[in-house]
matplotlib code that plots the C-alpha trace (Angstrom):
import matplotlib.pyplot as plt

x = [8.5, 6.8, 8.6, 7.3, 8.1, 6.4, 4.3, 2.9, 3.2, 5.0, 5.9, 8.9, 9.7, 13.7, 15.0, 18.4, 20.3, 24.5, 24.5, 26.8, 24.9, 21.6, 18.7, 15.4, 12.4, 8.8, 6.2, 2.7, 1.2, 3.5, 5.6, 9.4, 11.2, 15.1, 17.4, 20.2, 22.4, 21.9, 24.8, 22.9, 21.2, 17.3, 18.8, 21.6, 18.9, 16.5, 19.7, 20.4, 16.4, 16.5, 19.8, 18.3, 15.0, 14.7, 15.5, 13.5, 10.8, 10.8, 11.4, 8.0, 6.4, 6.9, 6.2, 2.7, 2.5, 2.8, 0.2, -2.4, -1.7, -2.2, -5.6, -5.6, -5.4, -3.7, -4.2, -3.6, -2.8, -6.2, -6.8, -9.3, -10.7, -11.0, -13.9, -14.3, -17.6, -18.5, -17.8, -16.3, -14.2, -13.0, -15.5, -14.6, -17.5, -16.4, -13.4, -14.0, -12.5, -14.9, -13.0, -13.5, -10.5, -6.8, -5.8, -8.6, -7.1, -3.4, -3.9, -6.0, -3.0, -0.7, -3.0, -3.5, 0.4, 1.1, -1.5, -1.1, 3.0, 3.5, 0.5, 2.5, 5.3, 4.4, 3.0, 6.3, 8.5, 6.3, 8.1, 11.5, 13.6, 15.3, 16.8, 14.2, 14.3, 12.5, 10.0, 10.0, 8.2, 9.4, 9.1, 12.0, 12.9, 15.1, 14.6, 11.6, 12.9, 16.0, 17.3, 20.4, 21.6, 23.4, 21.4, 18.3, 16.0, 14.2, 12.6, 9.9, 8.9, 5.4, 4.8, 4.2, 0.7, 0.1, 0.6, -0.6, -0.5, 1.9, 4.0, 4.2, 4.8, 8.0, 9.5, 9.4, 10.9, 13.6, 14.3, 14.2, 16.4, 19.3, 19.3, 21.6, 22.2, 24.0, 24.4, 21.9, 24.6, 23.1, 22.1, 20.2, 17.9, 17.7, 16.5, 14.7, 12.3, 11.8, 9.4, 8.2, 8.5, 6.9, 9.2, 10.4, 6.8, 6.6, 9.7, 8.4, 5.5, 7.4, 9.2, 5.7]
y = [29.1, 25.9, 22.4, 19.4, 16.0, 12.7, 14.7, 17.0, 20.3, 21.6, 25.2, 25.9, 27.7, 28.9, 29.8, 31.9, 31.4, 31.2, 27.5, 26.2, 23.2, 22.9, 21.1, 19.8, 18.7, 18.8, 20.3, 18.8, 21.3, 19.4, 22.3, 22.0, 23.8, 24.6, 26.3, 27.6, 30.2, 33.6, 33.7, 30.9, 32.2, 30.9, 29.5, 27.0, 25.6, 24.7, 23.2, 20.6, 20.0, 18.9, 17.0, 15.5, 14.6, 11.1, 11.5, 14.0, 12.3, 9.6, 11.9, 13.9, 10.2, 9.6, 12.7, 12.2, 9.2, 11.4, 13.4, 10.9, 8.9, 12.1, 11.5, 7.9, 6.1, 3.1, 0.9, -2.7, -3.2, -1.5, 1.8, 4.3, 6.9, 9.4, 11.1, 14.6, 15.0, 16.4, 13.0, 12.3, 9.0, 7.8, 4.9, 2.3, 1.6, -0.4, 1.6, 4.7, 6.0, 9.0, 11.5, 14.8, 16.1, 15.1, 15.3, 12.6, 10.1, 11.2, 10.3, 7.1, 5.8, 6.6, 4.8, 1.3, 1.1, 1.0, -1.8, -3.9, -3.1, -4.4, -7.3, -8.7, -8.7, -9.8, -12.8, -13.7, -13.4, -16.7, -18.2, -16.4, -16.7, -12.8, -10.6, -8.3, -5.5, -1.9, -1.1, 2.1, 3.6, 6.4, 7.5, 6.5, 7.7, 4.5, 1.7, -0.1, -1.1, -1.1, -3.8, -2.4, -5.1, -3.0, -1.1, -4.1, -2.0, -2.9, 0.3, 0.4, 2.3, 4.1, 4.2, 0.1, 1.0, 1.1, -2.5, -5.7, -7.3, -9.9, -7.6, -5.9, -9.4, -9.9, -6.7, -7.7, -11.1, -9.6, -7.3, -9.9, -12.7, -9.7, -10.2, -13.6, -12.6, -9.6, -9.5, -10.5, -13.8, -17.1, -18.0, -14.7, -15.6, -19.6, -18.0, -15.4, -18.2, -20.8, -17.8, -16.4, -19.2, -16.1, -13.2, -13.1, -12.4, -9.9, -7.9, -7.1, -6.0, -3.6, -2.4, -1.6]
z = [-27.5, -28.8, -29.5, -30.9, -28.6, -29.7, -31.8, -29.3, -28.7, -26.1, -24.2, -23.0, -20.5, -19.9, -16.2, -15.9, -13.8, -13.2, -13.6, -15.8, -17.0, -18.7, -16.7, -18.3, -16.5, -17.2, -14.7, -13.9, -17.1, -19.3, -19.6, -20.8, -18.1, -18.5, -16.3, -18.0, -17.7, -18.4, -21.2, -23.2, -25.6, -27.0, -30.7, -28.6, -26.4, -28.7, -30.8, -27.8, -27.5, -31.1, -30.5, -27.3, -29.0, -28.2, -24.5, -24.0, -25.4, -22.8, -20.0, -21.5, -21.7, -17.3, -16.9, -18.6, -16.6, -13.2, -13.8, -15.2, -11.7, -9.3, -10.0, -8.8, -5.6, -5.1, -1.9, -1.8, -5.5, -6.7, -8.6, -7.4, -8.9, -6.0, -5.7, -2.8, -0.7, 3.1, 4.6, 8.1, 6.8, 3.8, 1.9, -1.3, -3.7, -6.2, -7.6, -6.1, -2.6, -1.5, 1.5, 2.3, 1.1, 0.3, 4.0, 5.2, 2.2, 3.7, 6.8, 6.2, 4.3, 7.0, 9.3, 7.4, 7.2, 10.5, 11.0, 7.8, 7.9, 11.7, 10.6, 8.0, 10.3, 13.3, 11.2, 9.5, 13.0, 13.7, 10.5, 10.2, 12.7, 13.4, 16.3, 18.1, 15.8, 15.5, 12.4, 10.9, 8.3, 5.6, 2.0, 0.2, -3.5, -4.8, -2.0, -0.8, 2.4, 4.4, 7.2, 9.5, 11.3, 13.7, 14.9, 14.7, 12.6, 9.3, 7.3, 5.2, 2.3, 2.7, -0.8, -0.8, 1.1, -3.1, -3.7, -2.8, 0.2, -1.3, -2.3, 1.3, 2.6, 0.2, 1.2, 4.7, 4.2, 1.9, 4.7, 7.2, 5.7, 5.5, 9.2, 8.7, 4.9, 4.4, 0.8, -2.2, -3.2, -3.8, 0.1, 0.4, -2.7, -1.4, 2.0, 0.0, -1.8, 1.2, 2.5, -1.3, -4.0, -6.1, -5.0, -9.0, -10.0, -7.1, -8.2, -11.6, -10.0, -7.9, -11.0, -12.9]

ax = plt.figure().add_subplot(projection="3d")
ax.plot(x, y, z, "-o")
ax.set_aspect("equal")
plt.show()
């Protein structure tokens, strides 16, 4: 079964299951996957495609996005096209990043965040007054860092190995200023720009 979304053509595949709802997602072939239950029958979900047209359009439109970017690597702000060969480290030339496999780029990522993450900031404790807190790295799905003032610990997202350096730098001082500033009211922000005149700039960049 073929459907047309933002004038392309696209498969769709149906899961049973005992669900009650309907759930749409699109897989890295661009495929329309719904899970539906078994009861549902072929005519009443393309009916609540068409009726969902638009939405699913957009979701079709990230999900294009995805799979153009697992292709690139991001470090520091800069795209790299990556490129595999029998090499023992990973290289830049120009805006290529050459490694021998997916593995060797993994765990050169994980790497430079620990150095350029505890860099940054060990650099802004010299500026920002704080408690002796822990730094911890993680992937996170919805935040790009975290500050726990009980327990003294400020968490980072790994994905912002990605983006620039300033960027990194304003995550860290947003986390930091939570330390005295518990909430985002109009002191947090005052504190906020003392250290990052820019950080409104830097947010839309973390949004992109």
């Amino acid at each position: 079964m073929v459907v047309n979304l933002n004038d392309v053509l696209v498969k769709v595949v149906i899961i049973r299951n005992n669900n009650k709802n309907i759930y749409f997602r699109f897989d890295d072939n661009l495929n329309l996957i719904v899970s539906a239950n078994k009861r549902i029958k072929e005519k009443e979900i393309l009916k609540l495609i068409k009726k969902n047209e638009l939405s699913l359009g957009r979701l079709l439109n990230k999900a294009q996005k995805r799979v153009e970017k697992q292709g690139e690597f991001w470090y520091l702000g800069n795209k790299y096209t990556i490129q595999y060969e029998n090499i023992t480290e990973v290289q830049f030339r120009e805006n290529i990043v050459y490694a021998k496999d997916e593995k060797m780029l993994n765990s050169f990522l994980k790497q430079k965040m620990g150095e350029i993450f505890l860099e940054e900031v060990n650099n802004l404790r010299k500026v920002i007054a704080t408690p002796d807190f822990t730094l911890k790295i993680r992937k996170m799905k919805t935040r790009w860092g975290v500050c726990n003032y009980k327990n003294m610990t400020i968490t980072l997202n790994s994905e912002l190995i990605k983006y620039s350096i300033s960027a990194i730098r304003y995550v860290i001082i947003h986390e930091m200023c939570h330390f005295e500033e518990h909430n985002h009211g109009a002191n947090f922000w005052k504190k906020v720009s003392r250290y990052e005149p820019n950080y409104k700039e830097i947010r839309k960049e973390l949004r992109g």
